[in-house]
DSSP file (Angstrom, degrees, kcal/mol; ACC not computed):
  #  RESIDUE AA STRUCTURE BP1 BP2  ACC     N-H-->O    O-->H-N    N-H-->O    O-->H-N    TCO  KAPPA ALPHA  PHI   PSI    X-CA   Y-CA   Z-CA
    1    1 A X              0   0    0      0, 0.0     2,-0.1     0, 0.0     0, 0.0   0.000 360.0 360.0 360.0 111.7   15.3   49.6   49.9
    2    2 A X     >  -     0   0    0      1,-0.0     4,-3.0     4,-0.0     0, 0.0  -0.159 360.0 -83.0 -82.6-172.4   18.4   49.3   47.1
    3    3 A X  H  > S+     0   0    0      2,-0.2     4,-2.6     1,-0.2    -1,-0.0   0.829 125.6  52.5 -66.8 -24.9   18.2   47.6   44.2
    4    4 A X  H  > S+     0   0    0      2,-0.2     4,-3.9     1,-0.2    -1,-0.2   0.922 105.8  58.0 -41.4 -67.2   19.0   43.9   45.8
    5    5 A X  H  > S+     0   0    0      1,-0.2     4,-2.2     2,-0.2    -2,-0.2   0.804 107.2  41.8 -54.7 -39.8   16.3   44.3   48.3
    6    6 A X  H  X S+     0   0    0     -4,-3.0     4,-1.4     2,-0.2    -2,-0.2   0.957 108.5  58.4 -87.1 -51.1   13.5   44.9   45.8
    7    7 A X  H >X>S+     0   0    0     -4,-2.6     4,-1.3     1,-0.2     3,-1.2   0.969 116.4  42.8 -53.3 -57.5   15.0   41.6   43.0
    8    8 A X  H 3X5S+     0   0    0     -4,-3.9     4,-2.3     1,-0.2    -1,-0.2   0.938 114.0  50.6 -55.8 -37.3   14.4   39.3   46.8
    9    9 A X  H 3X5S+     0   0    0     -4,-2.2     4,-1.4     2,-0.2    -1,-0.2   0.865 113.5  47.0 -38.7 -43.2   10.9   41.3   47.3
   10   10 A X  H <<5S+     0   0    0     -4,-1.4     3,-0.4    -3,-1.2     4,-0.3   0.955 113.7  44.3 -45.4 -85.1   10.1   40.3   43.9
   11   11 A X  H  X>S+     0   0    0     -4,-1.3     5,-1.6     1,-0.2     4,-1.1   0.795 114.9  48.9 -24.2 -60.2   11.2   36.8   44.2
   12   12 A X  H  <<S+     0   0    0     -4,-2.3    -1,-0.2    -5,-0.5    -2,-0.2   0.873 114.6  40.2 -76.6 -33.2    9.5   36.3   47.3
   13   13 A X  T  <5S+     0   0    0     -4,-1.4    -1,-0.3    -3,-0.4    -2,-0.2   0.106 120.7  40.6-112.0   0.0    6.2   37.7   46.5
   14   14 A X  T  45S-     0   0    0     -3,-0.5    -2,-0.2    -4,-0.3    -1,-0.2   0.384 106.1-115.2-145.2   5.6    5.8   36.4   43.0
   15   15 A X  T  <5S+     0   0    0     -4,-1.1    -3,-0.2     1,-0.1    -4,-0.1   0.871  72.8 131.8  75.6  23.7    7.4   32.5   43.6
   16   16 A X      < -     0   0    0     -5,-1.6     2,-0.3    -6,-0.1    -1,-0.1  -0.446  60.3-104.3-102.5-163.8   10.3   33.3   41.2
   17   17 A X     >  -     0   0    0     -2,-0.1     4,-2.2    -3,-0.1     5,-0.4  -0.626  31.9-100.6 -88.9 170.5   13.7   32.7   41.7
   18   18 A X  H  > S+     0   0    0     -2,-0.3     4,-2.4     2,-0.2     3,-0.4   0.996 125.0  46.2 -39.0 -67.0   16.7   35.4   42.5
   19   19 A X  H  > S+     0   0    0      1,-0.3     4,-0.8     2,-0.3     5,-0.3   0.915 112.4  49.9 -46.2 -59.0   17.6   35.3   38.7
   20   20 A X  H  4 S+     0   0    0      1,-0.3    -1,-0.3     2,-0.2    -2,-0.2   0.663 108.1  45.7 -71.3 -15.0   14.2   35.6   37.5
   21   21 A X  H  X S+     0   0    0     -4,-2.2     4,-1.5    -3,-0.4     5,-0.3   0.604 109.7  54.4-103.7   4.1   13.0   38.3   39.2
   22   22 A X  H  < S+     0   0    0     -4,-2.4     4,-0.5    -5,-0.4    -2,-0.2   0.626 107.9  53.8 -83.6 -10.0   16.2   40.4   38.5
   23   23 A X  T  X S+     0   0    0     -4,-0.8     4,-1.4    -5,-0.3     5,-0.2   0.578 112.6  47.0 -94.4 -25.4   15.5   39.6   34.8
   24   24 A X  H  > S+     0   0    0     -5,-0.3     4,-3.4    -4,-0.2    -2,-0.2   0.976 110.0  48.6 -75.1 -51.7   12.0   41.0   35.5
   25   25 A X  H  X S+     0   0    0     -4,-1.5     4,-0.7     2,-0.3     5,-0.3   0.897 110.8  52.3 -69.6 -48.6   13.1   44.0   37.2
   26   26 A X  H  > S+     0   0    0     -4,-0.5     4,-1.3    -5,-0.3     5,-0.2   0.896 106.1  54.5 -25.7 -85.5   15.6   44.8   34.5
   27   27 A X  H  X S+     0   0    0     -4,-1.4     4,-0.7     3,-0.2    -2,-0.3   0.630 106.9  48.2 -64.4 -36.0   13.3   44.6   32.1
   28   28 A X  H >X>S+     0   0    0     -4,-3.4     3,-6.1    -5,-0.2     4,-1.2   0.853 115.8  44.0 -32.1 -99.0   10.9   47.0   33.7
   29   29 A X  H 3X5S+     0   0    0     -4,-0.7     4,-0.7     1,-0.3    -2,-0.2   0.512 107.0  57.0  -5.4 -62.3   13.3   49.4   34.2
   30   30 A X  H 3<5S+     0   0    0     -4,-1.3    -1,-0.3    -5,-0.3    -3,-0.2   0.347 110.0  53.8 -47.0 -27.4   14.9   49.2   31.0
   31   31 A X  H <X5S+     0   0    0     -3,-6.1     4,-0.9    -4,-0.7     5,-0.3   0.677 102.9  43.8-103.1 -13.7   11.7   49.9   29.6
   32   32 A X  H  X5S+     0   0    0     -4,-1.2     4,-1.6     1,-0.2     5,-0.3   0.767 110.9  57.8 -88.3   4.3   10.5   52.6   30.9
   33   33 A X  H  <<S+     0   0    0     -5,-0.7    -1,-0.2    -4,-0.7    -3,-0.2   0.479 108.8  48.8 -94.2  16.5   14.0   54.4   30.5
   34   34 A X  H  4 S+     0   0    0     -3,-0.2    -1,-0.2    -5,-0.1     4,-0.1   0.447 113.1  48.0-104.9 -15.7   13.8   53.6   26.7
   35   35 A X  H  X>S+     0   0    0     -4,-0.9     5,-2.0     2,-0.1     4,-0.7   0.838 117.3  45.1 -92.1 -33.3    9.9   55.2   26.7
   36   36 A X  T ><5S+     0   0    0     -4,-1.6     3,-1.0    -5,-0.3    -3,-0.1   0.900 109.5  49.9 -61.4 -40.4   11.3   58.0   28.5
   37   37 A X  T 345S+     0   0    0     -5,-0.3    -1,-0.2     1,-0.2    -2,-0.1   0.955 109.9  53.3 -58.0 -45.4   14.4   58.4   26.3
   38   38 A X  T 345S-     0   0    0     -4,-0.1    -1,-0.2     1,-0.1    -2,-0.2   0.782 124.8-101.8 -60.7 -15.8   11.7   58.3   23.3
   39   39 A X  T <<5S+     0   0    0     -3,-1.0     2,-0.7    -4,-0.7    -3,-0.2   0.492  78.8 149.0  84.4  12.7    9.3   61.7   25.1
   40   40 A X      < -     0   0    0     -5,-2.0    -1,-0.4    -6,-0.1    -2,-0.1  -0.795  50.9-129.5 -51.5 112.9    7.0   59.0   26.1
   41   41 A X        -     0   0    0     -2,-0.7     2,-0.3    10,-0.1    10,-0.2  -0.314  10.9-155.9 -28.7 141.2    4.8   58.9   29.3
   42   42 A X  E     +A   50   0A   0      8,-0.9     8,-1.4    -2,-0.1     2,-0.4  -0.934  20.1 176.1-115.9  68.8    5.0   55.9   31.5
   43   43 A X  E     +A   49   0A   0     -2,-0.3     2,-0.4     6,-0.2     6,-0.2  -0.933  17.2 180.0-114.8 151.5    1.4   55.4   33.8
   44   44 A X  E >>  -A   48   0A   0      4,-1.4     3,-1.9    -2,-0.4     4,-1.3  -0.983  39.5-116.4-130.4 101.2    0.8   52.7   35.9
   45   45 A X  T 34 S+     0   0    0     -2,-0.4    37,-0.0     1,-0.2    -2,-0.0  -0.220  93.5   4.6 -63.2 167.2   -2.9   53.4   37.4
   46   46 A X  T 34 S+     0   0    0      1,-0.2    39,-0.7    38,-0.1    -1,-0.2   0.656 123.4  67.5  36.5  40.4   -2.9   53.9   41.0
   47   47 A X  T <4 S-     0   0    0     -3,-1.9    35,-1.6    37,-0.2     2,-0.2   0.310 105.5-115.0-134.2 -65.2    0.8   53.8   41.5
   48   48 A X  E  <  -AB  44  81A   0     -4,-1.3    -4,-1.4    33,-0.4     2,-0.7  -0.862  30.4 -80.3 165.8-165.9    1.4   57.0   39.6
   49   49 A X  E     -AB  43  80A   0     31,-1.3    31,-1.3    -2,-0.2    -6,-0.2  -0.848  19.2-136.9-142.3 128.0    3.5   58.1   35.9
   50   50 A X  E     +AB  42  79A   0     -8,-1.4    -8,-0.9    -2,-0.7     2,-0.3  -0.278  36.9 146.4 -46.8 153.9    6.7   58.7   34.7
   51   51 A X  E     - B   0  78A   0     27,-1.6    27,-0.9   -10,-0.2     2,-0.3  -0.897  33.4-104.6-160.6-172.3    7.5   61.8   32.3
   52   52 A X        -     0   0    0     -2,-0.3     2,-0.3    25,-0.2    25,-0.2  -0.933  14.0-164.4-143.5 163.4    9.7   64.2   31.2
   53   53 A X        -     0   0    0     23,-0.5    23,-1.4    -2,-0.3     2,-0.5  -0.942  19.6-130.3-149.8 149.2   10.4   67.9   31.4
   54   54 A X  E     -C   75   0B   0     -2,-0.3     2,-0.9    21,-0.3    21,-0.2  -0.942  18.5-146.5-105.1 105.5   12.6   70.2   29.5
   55   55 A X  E     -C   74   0B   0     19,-2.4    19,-0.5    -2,-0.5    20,-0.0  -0.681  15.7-130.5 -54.2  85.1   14.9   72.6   31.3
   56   56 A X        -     0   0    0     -2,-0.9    -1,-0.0    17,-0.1    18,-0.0   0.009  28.6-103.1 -42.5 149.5   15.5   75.9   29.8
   57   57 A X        +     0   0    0     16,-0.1     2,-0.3    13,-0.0    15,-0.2  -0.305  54.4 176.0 -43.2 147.7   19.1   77.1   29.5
   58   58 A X        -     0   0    0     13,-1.6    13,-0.3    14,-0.1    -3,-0.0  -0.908  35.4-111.5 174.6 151.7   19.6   79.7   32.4
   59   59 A X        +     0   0    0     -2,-0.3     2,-0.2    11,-0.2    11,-0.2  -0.287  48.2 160.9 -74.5 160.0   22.7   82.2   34.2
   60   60 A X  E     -D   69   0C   0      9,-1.2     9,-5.4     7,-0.1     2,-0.3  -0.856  31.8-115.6-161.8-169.1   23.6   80.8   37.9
   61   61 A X  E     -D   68   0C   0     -2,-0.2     2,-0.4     7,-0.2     7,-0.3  -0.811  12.8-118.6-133.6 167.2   26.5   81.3   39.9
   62   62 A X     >  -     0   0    0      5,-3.2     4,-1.0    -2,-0.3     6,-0.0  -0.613  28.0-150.5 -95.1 135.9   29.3   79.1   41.3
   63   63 A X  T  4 S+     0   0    0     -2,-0.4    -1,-0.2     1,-0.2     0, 0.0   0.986  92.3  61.0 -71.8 -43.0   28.9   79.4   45.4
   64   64 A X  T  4 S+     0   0    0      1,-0.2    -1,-0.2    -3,-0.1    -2,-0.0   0.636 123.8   8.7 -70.7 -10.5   32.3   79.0   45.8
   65   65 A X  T  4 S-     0   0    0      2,-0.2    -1,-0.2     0, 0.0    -2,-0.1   0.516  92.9-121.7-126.2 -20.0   34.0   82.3   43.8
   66   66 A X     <  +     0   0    0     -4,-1.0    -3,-0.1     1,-0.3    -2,-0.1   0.408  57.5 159.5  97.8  -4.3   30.6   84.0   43.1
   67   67 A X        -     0   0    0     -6,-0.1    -5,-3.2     1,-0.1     2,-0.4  -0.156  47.5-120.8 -80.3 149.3   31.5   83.8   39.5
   68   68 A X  E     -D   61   0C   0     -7,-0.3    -7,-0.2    -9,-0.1     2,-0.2  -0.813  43.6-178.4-113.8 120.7   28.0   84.1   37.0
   69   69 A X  E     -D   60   0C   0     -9,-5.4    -9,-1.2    -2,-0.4     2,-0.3  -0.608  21.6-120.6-119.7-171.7   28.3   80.6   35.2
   70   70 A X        -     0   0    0    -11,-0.2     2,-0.7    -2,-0.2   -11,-0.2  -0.841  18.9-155.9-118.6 158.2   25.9   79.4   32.5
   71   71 A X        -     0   0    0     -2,-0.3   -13,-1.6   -13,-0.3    -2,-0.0  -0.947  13.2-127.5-128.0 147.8   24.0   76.4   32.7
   72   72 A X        -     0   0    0     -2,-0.7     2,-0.3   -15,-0.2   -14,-0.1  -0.142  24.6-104.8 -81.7-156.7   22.5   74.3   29.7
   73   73 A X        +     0   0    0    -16,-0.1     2,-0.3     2,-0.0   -17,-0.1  -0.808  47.7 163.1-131.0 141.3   19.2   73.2   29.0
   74   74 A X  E     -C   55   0B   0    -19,-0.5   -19,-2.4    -2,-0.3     2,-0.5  -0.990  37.4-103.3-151.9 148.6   18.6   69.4   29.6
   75   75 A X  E     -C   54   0B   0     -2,-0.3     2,-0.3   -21,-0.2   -21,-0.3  -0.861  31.0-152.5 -93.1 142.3   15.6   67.1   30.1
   76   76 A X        -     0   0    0    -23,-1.4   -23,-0.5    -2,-0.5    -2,-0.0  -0.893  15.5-119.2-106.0 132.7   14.7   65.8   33.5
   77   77 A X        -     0   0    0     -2,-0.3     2,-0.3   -25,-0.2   -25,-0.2  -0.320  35.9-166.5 -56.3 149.2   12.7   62.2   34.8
   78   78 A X  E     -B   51   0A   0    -27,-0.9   -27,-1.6     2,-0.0     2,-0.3  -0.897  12.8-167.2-118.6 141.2    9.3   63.1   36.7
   79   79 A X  E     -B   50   0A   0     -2,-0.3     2,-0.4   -29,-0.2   -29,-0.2  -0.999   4.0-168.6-132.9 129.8    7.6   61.0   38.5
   80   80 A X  E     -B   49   0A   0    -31,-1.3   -31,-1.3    -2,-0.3     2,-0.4  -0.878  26.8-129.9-112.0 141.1    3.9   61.9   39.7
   81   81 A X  E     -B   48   0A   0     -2,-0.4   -33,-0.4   -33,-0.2   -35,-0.1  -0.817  21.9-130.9 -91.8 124.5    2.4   59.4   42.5
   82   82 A X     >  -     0   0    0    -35,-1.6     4,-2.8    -2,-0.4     5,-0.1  -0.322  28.7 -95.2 -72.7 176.4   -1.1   58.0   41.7
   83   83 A X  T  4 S+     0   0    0      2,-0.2     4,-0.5     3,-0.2    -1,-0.1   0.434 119.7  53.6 -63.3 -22.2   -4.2   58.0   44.4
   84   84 A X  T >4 S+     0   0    0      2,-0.2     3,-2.4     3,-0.1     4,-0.3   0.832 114.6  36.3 -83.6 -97.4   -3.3   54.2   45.4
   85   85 A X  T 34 S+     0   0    0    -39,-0.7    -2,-0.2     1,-0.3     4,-0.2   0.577 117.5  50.2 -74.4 -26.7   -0.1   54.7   46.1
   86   86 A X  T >< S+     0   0    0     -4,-2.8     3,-0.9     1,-0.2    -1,-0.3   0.933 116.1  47.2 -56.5 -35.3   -0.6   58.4   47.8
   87   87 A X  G X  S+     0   0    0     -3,-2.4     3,-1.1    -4,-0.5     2,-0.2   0.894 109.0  52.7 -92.2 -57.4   -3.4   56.8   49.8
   88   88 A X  G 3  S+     0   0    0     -4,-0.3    -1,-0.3     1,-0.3    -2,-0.2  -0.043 109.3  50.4 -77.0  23.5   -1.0   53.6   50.9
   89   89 A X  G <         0   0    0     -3,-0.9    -1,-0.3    -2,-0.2    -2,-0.2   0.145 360.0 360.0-147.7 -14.3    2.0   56.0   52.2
   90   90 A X    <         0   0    0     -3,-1.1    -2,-0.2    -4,-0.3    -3,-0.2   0.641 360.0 360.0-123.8 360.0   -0.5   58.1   54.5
């Protein structure tokens, strides 16, 4: 499912129009990447929560020359699945 498919899911399943549920879906999105930007948590029970994680800095190597490169340090999205949704996928 792209991003298309879920605004018509949306739509279909909540009586809106195209427009309006793509204005919906934005604005999700768009907020939980602005609580995430901030070191905010994101949960939604029994669907599951957004985070963050802090990468250390750390040596690796380029595959292709073998050459010992450095990597920075960055934060990375997590996403944990809650007990509904784990439950509804098995």
């Amino acid at each position: 499912m792209n991003k298309g498919d879920l605004i018509d899911s949306v739509a279909d399943h909540a009586g809106l129009t195209k427009a309006d549920a793509s204005k919906a879906v934005d604005a999700v999105l768009d907020t939980v990447t602005g609580a995430l930007k901030k070191g905010d948590k994101v949960t939604l029970p029994g669907f599951g929560t957004f985070s963050t994680s802090r990468r250390a800095a750390r040596s690796g190597r380029n595959p292709a020359t073998g050459q010992t490169i450095q990597i920075k340090a960055k934060t990375v999205a997590k996403f944990k699945a809650g007990s509904k949704l784990t439950e509804a996928v098995n």
